[in-house]
N, C-alpha and C positions, 0 to 999 in steps of 0.2 A: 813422738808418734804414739798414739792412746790404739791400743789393740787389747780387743777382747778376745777370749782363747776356752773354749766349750770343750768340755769332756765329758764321758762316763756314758754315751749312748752306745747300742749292744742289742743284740736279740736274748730277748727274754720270752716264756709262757705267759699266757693272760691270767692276771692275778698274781704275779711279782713285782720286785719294786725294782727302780734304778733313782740313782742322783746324780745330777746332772750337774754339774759343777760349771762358773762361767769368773776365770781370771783374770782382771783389768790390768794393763800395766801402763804405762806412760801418763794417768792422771790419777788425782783418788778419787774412787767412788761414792762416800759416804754419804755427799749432799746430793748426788744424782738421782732421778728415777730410773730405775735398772726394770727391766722386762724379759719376761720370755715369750716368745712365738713361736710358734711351729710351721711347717708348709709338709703336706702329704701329697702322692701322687698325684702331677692334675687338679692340684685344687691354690686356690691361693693362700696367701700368709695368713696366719690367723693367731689374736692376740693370746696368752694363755693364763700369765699368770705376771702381777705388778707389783713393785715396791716404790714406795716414794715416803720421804722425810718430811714430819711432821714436824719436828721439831727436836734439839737433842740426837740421844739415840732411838728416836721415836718413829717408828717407820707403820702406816696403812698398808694395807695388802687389798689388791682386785684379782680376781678368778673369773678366768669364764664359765661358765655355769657348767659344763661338762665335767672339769675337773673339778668342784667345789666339794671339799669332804675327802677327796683322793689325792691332790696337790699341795706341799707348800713350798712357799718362796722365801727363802731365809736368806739375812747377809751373814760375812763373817768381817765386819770392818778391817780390823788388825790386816787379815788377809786379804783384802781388795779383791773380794770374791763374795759371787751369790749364787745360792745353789737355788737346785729344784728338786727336791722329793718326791719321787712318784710312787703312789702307792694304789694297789688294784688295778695295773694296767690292762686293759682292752686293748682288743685288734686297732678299733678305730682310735687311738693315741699315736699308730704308726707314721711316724712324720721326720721329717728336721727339722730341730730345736734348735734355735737361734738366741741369745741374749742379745740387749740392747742396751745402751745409754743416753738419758736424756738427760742433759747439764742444765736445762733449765728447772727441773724440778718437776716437770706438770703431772697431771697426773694420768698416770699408767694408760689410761683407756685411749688419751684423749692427744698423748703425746707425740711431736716429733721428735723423731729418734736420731741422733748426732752419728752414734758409733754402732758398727755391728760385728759380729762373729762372724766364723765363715760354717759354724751351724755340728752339732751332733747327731748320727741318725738315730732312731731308736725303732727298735720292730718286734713287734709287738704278735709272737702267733700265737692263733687259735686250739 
């Protein structure tokens, strides 16, 4: 049974960081595209931040344009685990943070997603 398992969300002040950790267990992740999403009050899922395997230990990275320059999205293979770095958070980042996996490889934006988390909050005051 392949279960992904989200931690490290927290209330923070705007302009600290959190990481957000997302540990697979029941497959390996290395060749997967792994994702993060978010959902905030009232509003729908929204993509955040992608990795997909390029080749090797060769992995692209997608952002969604809000967090670009303040996010990143790192593996730790050994670990069957991808985190998320957040740095300068804003109010409006306050959401649940979800990881994803996509077995097929696709890429990040464009992916269906096989497996999911059951999500970390993160909140985010002003």
């Amino acid at each position: 049974q392949v279960q992904l398992v989200e931690s490290g969300g927290g209330l923070v002040e705007a302009g600290d960081s959190l990481r957000l950790s997302c540990v697979a267990s029941g497959r390996t992740i290395s060749r997967d595209t792994m994702a993060w999403f978010r959902q905030a009050p009232g509003k729908g899922r929204e993509f955040v931040a992608g990795s997909r395997r390029i080749g090797g230990n060769v992995y692209s990275t997608d952002y969604t344009d809000s967090v670009k320059g303040r996010f990143t999205i790192a593996r730790h293979n050994a670990e069957n685990t991808v985190y998320l770095e957040m740095n300068d958070l804003k109010p409006e980042d306050t959401a649940v943070y979800f990881c994803a996996a996509d077995t097929a490889g696709g890429q990040p934006l464009n992916s269906e997603y096989d497996y999911w988390g059951q999500g970390t909050q993160v909140t985010v005051s002003s």
